[in-house]
ROVOSE-155759 format. One record per residue: residue in one letter; x, y, z of N, C-alpha, C in turn. Coordinates in steps of 0.001 Angstrom, whole numbers, padded with zeros to 6 digits, always signed. Example, Ala and Ser with C-alpha at 12.3 -4.5 7.8 and 13.67 -1.06 7.14 Angstrom:
<atoms>
A+013190-005690+007800+012300-004500+007800+013200-003300+007800/S+012850-002250+007080+013670-001060+007140+012900+000030+007870/
</atoms>
This chain:
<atoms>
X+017824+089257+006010+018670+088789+004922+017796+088299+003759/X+017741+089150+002609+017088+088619+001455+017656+087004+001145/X+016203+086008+000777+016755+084787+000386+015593+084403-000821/X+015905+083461-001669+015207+083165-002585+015614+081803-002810/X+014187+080977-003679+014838+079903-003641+014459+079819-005106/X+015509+078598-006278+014424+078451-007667+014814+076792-007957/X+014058+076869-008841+014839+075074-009297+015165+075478-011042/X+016303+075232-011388+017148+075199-012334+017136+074126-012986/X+016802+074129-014118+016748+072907-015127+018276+072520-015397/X+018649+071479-015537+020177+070839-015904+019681+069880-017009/X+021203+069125-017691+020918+068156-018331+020614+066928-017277/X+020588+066760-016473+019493+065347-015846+018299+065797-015025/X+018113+067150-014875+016671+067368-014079+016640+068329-013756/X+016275+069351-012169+016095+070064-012117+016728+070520-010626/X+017595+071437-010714+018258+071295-009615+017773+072848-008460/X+017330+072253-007243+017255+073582-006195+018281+074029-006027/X+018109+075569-005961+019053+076318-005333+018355+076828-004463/X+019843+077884-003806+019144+078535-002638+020142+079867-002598/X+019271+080910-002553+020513+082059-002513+019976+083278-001906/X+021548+083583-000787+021372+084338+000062+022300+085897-001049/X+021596+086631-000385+021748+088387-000734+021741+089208-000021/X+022857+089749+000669+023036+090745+001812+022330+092554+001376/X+022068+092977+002231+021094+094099+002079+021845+095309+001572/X+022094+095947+000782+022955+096745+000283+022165+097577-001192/X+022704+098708-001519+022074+099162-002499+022929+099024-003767/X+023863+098480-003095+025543+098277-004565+024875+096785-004812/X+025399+095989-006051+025565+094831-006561+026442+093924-005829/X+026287+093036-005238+026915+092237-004575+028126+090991-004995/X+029150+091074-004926+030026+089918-005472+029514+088939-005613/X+029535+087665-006215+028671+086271-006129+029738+085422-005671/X+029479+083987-005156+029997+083416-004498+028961+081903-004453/X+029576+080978-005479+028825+079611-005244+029489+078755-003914/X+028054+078065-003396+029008+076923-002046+028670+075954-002273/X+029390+075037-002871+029498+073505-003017+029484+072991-001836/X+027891+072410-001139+028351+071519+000068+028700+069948+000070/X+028662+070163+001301+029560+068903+001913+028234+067636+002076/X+028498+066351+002111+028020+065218+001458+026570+065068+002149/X+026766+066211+003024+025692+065938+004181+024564+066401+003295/X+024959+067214+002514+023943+068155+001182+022945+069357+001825/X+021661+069286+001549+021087+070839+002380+020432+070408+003605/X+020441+071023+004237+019980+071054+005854+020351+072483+006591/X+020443+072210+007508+019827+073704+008161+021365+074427+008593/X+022530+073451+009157+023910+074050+009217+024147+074399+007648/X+024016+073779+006248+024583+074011+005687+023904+075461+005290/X+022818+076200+005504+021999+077191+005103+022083+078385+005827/X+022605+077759+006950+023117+078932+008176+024845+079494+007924/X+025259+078530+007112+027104+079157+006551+026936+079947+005362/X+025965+079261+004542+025751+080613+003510+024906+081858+003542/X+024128+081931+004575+023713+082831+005045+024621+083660+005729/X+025815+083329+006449+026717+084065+007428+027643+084779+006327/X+028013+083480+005308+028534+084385+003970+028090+085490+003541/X+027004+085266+003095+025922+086226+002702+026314+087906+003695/X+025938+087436+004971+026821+088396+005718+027608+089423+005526/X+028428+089106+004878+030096+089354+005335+029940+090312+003836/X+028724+090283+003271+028736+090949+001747+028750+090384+000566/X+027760+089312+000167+028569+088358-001100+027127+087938-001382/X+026527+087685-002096+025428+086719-002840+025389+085350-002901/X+025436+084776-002356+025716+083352-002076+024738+082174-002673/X+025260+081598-003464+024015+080656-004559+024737+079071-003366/X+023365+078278-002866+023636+077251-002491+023042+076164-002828/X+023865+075255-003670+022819+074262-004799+022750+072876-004133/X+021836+072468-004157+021480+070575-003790+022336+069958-005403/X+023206+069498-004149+023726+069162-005153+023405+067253-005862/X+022657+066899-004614+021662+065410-005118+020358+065557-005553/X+020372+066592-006270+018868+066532-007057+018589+065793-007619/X+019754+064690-008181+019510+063391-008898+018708+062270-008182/X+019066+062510-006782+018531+061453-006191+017682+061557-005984/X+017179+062600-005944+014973+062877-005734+015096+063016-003871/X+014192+063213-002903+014004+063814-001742+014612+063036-001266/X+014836+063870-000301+016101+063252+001006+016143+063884+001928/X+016490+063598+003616+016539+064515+004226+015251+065262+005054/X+015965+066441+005373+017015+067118+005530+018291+065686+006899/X+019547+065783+006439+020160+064715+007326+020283+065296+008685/X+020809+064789+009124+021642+065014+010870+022742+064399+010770/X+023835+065091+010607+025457+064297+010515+025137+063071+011672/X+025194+064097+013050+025420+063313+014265+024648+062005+014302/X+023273+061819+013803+022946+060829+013977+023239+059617+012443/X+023826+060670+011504+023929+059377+010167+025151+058862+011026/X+026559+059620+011521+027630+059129+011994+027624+057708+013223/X+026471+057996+013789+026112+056844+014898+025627+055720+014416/X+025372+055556+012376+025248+054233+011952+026241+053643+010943/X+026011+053522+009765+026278+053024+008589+026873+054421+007916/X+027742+055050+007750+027574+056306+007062+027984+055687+005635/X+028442+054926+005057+028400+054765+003628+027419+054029+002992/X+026350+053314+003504+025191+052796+003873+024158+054057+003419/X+024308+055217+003939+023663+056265+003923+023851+057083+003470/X+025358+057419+003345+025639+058716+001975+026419+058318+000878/X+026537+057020+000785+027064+056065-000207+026226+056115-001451/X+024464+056649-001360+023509+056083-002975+023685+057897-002921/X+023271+058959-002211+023561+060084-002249+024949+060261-003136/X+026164+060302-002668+027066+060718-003431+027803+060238-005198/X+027012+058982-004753+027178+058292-006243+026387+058741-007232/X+025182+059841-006766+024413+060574-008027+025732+061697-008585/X+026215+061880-007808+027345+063083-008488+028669+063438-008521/X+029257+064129-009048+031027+064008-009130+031101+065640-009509/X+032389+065244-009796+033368+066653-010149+032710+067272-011766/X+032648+065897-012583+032453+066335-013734+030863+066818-013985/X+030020+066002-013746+028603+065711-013343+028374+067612-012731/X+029434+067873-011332+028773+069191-010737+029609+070529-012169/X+030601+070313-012584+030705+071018-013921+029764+071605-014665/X+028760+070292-014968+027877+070754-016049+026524+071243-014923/X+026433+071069-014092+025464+072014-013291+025560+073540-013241/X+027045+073462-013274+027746+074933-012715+027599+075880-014092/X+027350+075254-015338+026336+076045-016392+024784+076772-016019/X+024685+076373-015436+023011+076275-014998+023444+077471-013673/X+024226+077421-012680+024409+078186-011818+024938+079185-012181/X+025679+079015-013179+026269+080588-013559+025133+081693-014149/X+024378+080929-015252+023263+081335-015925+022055+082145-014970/X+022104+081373-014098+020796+082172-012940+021380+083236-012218/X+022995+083204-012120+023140+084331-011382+023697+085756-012524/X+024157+085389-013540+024035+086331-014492+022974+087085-014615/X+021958+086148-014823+020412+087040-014856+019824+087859-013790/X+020561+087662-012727+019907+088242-011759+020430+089621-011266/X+019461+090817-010693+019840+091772-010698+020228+092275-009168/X+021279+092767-009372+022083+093108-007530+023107+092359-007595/X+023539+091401-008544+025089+090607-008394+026013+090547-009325/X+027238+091090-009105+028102+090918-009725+028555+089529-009858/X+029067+089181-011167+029206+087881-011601+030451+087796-012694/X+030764+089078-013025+032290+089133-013692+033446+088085-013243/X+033650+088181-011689+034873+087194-010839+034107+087216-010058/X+033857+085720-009694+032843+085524-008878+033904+084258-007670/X+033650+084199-006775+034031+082991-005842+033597+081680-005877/X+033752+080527-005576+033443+079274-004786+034186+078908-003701/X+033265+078318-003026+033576+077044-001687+033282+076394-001632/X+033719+074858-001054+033190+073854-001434+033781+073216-000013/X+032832+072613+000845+033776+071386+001801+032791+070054+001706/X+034410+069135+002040+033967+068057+002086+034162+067769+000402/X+033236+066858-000042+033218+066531-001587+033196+068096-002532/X+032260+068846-001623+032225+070108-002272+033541+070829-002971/X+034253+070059-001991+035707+071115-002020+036758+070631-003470/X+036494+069560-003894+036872+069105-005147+035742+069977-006373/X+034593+070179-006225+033922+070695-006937+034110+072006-007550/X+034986+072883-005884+034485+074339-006170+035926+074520-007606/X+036932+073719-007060+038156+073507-007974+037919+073423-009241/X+036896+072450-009600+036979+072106-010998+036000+072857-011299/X+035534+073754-010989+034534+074965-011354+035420+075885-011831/X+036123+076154-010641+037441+077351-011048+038581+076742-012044/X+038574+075750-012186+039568+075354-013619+038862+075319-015198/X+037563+074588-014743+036705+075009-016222+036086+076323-016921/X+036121+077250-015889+036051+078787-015853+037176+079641-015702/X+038118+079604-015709+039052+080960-015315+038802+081825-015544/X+037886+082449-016421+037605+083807-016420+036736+084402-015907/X+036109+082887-014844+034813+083567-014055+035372+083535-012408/X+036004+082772-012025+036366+082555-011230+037733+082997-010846/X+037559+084215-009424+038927+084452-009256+039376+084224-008083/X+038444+083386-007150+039159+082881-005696+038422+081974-005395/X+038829+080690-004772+038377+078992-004454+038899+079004-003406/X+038155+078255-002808+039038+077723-001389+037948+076296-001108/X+038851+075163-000452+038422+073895-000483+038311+073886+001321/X+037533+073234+002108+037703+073115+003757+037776+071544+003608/X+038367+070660+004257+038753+069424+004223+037701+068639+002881/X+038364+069320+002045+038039+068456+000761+038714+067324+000734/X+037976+066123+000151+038707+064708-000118+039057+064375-001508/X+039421+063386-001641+040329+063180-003010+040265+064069-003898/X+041204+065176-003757+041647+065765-004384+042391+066275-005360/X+043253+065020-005233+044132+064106-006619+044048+062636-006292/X+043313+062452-006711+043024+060381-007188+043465+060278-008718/X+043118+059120-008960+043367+058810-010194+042387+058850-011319/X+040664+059135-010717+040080+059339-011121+040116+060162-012697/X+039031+060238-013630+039142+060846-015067+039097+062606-014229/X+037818+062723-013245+037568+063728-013085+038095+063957-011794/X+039433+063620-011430+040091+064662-010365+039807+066057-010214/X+040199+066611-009444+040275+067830-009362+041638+068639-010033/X+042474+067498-009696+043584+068289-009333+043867+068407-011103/X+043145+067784-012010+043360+067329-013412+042835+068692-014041/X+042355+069449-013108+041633+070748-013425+042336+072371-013153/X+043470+071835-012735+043906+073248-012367+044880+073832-012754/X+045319+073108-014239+046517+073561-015516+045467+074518-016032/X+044427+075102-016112+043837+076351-016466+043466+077404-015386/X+043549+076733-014172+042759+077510-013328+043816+079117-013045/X+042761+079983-012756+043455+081387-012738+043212+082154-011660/X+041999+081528-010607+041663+082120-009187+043116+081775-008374/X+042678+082134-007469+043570+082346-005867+043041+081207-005732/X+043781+079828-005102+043232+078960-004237+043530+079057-002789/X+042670+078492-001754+042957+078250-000608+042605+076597-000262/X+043680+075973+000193+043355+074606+000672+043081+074649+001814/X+041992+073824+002765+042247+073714+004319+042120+072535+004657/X+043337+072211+004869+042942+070420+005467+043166+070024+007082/X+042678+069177+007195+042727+068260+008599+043733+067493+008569/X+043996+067960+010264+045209+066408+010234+044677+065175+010012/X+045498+063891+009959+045102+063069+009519+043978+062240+009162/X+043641+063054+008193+042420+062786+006979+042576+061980+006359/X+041992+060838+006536+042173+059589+005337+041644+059565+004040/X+040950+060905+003523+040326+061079+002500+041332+062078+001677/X+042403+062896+002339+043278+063747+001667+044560+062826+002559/X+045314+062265+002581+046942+061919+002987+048123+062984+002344/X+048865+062543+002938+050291+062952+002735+050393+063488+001527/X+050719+062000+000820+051028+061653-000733+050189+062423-001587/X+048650+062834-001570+048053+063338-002027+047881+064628-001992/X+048291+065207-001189+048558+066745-000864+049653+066780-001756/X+050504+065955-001766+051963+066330-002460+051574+066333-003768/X+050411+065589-004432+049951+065378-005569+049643+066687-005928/X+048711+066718-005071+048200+068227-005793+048718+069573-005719/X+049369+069465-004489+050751+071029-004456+051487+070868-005942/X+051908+069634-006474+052950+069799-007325+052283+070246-008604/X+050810+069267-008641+050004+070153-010003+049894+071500-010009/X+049358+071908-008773+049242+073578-008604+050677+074267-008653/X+051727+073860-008401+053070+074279-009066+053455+074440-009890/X+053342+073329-010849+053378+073363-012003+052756+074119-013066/X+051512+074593-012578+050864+075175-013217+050888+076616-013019/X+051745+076913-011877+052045+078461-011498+050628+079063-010896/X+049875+077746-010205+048833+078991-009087+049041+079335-008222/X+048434+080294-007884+048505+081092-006585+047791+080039-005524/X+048666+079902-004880+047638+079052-003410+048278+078982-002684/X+047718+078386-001703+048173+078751-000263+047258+077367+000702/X+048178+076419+001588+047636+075601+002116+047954+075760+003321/X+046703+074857+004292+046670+075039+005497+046302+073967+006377/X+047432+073006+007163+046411+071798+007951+046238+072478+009400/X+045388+072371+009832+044176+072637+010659+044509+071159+012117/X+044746+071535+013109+044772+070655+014050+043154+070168+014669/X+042266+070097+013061+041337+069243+013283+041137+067988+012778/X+039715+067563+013170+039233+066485+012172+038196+066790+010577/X+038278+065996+009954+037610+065903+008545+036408+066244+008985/X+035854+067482+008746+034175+068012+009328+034697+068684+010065/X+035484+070175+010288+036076+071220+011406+034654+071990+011635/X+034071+072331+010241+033753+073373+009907+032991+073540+010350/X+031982+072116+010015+030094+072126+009827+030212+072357+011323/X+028744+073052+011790+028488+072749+013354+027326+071832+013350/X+026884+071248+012732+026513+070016+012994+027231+068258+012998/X+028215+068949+012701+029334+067540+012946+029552+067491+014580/X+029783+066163+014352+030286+065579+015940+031756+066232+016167/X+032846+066398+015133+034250+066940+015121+033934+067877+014901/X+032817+069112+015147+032960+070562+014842+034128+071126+015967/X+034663+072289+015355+036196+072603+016063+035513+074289+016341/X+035167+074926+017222+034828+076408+017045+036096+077107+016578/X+036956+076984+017177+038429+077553+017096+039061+077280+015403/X+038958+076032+015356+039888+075914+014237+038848+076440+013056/X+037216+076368+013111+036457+076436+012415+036276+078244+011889/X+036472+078921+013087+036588+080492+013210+037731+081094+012782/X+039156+080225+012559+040418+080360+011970+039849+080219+010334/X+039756+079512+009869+038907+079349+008531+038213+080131+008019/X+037006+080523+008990+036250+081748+008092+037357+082798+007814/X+038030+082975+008560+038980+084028+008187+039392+084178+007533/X+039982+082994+007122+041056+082994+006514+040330+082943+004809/X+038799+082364+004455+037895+082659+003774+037599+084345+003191/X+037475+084602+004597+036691+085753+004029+038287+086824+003688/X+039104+086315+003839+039899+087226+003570+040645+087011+001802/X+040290+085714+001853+040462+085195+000629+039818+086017-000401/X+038667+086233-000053+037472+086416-000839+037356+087943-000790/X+038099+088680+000509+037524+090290-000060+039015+090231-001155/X+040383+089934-000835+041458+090309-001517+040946+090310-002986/X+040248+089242-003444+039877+089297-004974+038788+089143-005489/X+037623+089334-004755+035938+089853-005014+035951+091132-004907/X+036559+091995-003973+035849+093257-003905+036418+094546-005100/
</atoms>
């Protein structure tokens, strides 16, 4: 599996990427993955690589480059202490709006690059990611034609830079996947954001998952194989209907 890595200048520094490229002699769809809070480590490099897989170019960005070295984490063992203690100075380097203006910088490197299509391109995002890949696909609609979130959290808060404040432009396919009772997405807040995405006439499609918040990662303590293998599916099907 072709992989490359570069560091991308932003307006606060310089951000790593990482991007996987499946072996093919055609141009490959692109597909950014907003991870999850755990940030880069070796599960999160092994899902975009499997992406990569399935046919897609897969750009995977650190998304705490603000915070300078870290890592690589171990869910299982941050979960056995303090976890806001520990991914509490991590996540406060970045947000929805903050990963926006990165996603200039990510679009730019994969434009330039040769073997990827970048006309309608994808995101994913879990975890915090999953608010990200949203407001990527709402500040772009014309780049972005399919999102899908895996137990993304606040997803409509009250925050300036919600997500959900982002998707009266958005023009991709969404896919939601949430966990049962997730204290980071509730009830009320799902209802929040179904009704924005109603209102706004998107296409989406939601899904709770008889897991916990972290189905996906297999380095979580709540990794679900089953519910986690229901997902890719339901991903990759997302993603050939309106990448290929």
């Amino acid at each position: 599996m072709p992989y490359e890595q570069a560091s991308l200048s932003t307006r606060d520094g310089n951000c790593v990427v990482h991007l996987f490229t499946p072996v093919s002699e055609r141009p490959s769809p692109a597909i950014i993955f907003y991870p999850d809070a755990g940030g880069i480590r070796p599960a999160a490099l092994a899902m975009a690589e499997r992406l990569s897989e399935a046919g897609y170019a897969v750009l995977l960005p650190d998304i705490f480059y603000r915070y300078g070295p870290y890592g690589p984490l171990d869910p299982k063992e941050v979960f056995k202490g303090d976890v806001r203690a520990i991914l509490g100075p991590l996540m406060a380097t970045t947000g929805n709006a903050k990963s926006v203006e990165d996603t200039h910088a990510f679009l730019a490197y994969l434009d330039a690059h040769e073997g990827v299509l970048t006309q309608k391109i994808g995101a994913v995002g879990l975890c915090m990611g999953g608010g990200m890949a949203i407001a990527a696909g709402g500040t772009w609609p014309d780049r972005f034609a399919a999102v899908a979130s895996f137990h993304g959290g606040n997803l409509a808060s009250d925050a300036p830079d919600s997500p959900h404040t982002y998707v009266a432009a958005l023009e991709a396919e969404l896919y939601i996947g949430a966990a049962e009772n997730d204290s980071s997405y509730p009830a009320a807040m799902a209802e929040r954001l179904e009704k924005a995405l109603a209102d706004a006439q998107v296409r989406f499609t939601t899904r709770t998952y008889p897991a916990a918040h972290g189905w996906m990662m297999t380095d979580f303590p709540v990794y679900d194989e089953r519910a986690a293998e229901e997902g890719w599916r339901d991903m990759l099907a997302l993603f050939a209907r309106n990448l290929r």
